[in-house]
N, C-alpha and C positions, 0 to 999 in steps of 0.2 A: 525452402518454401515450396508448395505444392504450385506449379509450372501450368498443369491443364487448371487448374480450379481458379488459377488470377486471370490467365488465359480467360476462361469462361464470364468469368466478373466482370472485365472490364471491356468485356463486347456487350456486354447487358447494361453498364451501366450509363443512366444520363443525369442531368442537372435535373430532372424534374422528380427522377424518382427520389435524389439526394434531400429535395423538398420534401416529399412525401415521407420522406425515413424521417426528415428534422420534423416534419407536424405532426407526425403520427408519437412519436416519443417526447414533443412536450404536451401531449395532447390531454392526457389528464392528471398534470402536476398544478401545483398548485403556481409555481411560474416558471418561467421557460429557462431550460439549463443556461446554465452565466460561464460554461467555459467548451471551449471546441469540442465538437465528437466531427471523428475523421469519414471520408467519402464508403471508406471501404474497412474492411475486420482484414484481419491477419489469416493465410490460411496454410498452415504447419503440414509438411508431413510426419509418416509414421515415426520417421529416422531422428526427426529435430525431436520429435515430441518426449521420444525414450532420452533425449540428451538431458531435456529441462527436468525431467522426471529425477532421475539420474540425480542430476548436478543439486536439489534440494534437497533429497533424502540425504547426501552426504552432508549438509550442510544444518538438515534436524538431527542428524546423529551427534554432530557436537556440540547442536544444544539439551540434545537429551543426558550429555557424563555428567556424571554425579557433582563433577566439583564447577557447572557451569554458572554456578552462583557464587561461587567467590571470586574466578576467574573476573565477573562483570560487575563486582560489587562496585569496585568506582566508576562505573557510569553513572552511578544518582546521583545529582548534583545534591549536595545535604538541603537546600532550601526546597527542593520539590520531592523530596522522599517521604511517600505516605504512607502510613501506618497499615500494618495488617494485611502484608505482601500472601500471596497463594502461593502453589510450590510450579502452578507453571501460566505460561501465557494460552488466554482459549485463541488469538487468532495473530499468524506468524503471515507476512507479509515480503516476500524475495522478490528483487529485481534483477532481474538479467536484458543486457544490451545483445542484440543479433550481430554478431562478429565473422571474422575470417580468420583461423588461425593459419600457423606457418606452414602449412601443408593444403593451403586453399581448402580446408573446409569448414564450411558454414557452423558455430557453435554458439551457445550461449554464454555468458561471462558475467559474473556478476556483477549488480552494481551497488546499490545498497541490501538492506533487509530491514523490519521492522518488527518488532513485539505487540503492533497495534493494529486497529480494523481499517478497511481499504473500504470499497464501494460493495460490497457484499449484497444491495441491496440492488441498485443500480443497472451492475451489470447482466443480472438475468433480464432484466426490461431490455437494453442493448441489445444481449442475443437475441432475445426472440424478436427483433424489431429491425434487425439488420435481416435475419432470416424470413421474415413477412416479404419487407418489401423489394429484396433482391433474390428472391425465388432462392434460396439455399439447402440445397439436400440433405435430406434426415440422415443421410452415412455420413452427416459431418455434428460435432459437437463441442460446446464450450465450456464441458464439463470435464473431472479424472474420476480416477478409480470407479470407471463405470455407473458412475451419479447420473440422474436425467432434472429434471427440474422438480419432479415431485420429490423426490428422494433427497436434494440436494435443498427445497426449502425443512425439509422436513431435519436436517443435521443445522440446518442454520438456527432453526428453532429450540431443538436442543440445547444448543452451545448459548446460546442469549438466554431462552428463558426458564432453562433448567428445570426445575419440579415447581416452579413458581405462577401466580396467574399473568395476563399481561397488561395489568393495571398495577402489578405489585414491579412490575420491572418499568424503568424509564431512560430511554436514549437521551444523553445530555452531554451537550456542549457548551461554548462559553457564551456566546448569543447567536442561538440557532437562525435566525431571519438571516445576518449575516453573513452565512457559510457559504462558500462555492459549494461546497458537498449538502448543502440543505438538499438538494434532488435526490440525494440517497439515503436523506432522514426521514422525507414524505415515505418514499416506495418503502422501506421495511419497517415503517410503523403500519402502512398496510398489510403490508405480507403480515407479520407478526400480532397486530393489533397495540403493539407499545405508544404510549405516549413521547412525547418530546419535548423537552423541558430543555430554558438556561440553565447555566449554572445560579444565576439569580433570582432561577425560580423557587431553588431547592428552602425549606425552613426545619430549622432542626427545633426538636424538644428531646434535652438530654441528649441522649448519645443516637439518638433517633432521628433518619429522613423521610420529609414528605415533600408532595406537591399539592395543588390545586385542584382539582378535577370540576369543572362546574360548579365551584363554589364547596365542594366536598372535601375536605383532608384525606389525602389519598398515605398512606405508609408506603416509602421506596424499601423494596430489601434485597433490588440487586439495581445496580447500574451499568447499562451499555456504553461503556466510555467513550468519549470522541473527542474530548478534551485535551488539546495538549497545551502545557505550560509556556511554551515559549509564546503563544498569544495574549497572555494575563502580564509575563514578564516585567512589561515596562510600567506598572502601576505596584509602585511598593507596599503601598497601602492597602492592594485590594479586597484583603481578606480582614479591614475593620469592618464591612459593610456588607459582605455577604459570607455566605458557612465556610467553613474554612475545612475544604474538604481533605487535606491532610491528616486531622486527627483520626483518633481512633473510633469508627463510628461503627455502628448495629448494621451495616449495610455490604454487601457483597458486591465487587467487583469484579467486570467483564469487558476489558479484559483490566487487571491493576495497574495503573498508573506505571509504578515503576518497572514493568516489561518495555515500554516505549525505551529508554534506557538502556537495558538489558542488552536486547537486541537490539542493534540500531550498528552504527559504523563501528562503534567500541568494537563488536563481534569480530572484523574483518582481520583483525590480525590474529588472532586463532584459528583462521579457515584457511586449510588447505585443499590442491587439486587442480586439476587440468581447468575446471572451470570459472577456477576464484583467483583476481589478481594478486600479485605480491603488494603486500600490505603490510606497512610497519608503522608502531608507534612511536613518533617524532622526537621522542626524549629518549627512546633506546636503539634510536639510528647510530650505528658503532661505526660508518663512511657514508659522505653523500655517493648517491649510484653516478657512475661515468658520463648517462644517457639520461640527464635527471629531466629532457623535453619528454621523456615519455615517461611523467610522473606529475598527478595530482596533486596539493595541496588540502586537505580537508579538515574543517572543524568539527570536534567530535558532536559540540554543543550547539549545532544551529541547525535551521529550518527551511525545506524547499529550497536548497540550493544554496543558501547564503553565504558568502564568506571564503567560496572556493576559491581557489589561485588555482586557475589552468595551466598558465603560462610560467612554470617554476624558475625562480633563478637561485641561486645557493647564497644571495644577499635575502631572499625573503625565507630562507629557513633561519638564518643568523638572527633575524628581527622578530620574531616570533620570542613574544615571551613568557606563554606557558606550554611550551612541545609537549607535556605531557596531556597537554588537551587538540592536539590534532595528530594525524594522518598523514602517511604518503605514501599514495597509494599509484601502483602502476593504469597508464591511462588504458581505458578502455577504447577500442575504436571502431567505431560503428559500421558495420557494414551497409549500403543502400540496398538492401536484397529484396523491399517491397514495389512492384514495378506499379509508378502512376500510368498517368498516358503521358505524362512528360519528363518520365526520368525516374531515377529513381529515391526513395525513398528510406530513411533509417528506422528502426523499431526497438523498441525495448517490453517484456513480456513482465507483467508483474503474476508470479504464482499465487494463491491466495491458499491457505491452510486455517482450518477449524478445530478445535480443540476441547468440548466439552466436556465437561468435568465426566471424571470417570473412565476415560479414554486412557488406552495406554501412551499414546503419539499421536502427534495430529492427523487429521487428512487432509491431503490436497485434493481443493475441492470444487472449485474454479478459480480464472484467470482476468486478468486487467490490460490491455497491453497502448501504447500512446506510438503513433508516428511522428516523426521530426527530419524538417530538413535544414533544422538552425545549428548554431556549433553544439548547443545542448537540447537534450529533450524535452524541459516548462516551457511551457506558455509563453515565459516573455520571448524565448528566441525564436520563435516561428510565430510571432503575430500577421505576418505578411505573407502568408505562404494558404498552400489549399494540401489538401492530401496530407494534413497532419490530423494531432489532436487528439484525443481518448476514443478509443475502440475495444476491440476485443481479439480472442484467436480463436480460430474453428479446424479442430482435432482431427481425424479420422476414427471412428466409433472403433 
């Protein structure tokens, strides 16, 4: 972590400006963000930066082998595999924990990854709003590959609306009012001009999607996905009563469905490196590890944390009765390297990568990153704490 730049931050900072940053960023949403944004941004040096940089390229390499689609074939659960897969993911989602390896130095480590979209929308509002109100210097940035913000909506645009207009493309989820992430559906239907539709807005004729538009039937012919299946899950039913976006429809997907899948934990046990834990699939564990407290428990099929066993004993891998749907994965441990004014503080960086069709690999193209001083980094374990919450990282240019 850059030492003069926290230095400088947290002699500037006070509870009013903290005010000022929160009213100036719910200032013209439509309502006011529903989940923590933290006091302060993340501020990286050159040396971390080239690590994270580093540590994802090795990790799009192994999803760029040829044979990464049979490797991940069974992460689709057969009930949510939808028709008329593309041959890659437009937006690849890495999380890395701020750690200490055995040599005392500060590295990144991974912790999940995803085939799906992140706050892409969001977090250029964060930057530039962290940066207004806490005076932050233009030789710092929260962008890569030498992106600025015009450049970086202008790839974003690409990637969602391809050769399309932005009335033909529509952001949809399963009922967008709902979403914790509604604050990054309003901002990139601004940026973009896309619409935002439920998924019970959608009405098909034939193999054809539309929406609404002020009374007009609008044709969708790509969809910005946000959708993910484990929240429709528990209604078996729910596709008598609205389109059943599964089949094989006239419409284009950004990113498709089953990349969520793909990429996701299944990944972890194909990835190797100094930066990615040891990671085995649960039914081809051939001995339990010696030191199995410093080993995760993970479902390959669950969401936001669900379902994890931190605390392993070798009765709760006995009990488990399909191994071949979890994980054990070595624990990651967090470093406090973020300095509050009262101690300090854990970080996890989420990389964000863009993919528009035509592209040979993605770019990495901005970043996400959350504070925590709970046992884990959501929401639920730091409801009680200050100096946590969703922020950002600021780079050296």
């Amino acid at each position: 972590m850059d030492p003069l730049a926290r230095k400088t931050f947290n002699a500037g900072f006070t509870d009013t400006k903290y005010r000022q940053f929160l009213n100036r960023l719910n200032g013209n949403l439509q309502n006011p963000i529903p989940f923590r944004v933290a006091e302060t941004p993340i501020f990286l040096t050159k040396d971390f930066t080239s690590k994270l940089v580093d540590a994802g390229n090795s990790i799009i390499n192994t999803i760029l082998q040829p044979d990464f689609k049979d490797l991940t074939e069974r992460a689709i659960p057969d009930k949510w595999r939808v028709a008329q897969e593309n041959d890659h993911p437009h937006f690849i989602a890495l999380d890395f924990g701020i750690c200490k390896d055995a040599n005392g130095q500060i590295v990144p480590k991974l912790i999940e990854l995803q085939g799906f979209p992140s706050l892409y929308g969001f977090q250029v509002n964060l930057g530039d709003t962290y940066r207004k109100i806490f005076d932050i210097q233009n030789d710092k940035t929260i962008y890569f590959n030498e992106l600025d913000k015009k450049a970086y909506l202008k790839l974003l645009k690409k990637t969602i609306l391809g050769p399309y207009k932005p009335d033909e493309v529509v952001l949809m989820d399963v009922n967008v009012p709902e979403q914790k992430t509604a604050v990054d559906f309003d901002i990139t239907s601004r940026y973009l001009g896309i619409p935002v539709v439920s998924l019970s807005d959608l009405e098909q004729q034939g193999d054809q999607l539309f929406y609404d538009a002020n009374g007009e039937k609008k044709r969708i012919k790509r969809i910005y996905n946000r959708l993910i299946f484990d929240e429709i899950d528990g209604d078996p039913n729910i596709f008598d009563h609205i389109v059943d976006i599964r089949q094989a429809l006239d419409v284009e997907w950004i990113t498709h469905p089953n990349w969520f899948y793909r990429i996701s934990k299944f990944t972890m046990p194909y990835l190797t490196g100094d930066y990615i834990p040891r990671t085995q699939f649960l039914h081809e564990l051939s001995q339990i590890p010696p030191d199995l407290e410093n080993y995760v428990l993970k479902p390959l099929f669950s969401f936001a944390g669900q379902g994890v066993i931190i605390d392993v004993k070798e009765s709760d891998i006995f009990h488990i009765p399909d191994p071949e749907n979890w994980i054990l994965q070595q624990k990651v441990n967090y470093e406090p390297v973020i300095q509050s004014p009262d101690g300090g503080v854990k970080a996890e960086i989420r990389l964000l990568y863009l993919w528009p069709d035509g592209d040979e690999r993605p770019t990495l193209a901005i970043n996400l990153a959350r504070l925590s001083r709970g046992k884990m980094i959501g929401v639920r374990y730091n409801k009680d704490f200050d100096w946590v919450g969703g922020t950002i990282a600021f780079m050296p240019c």
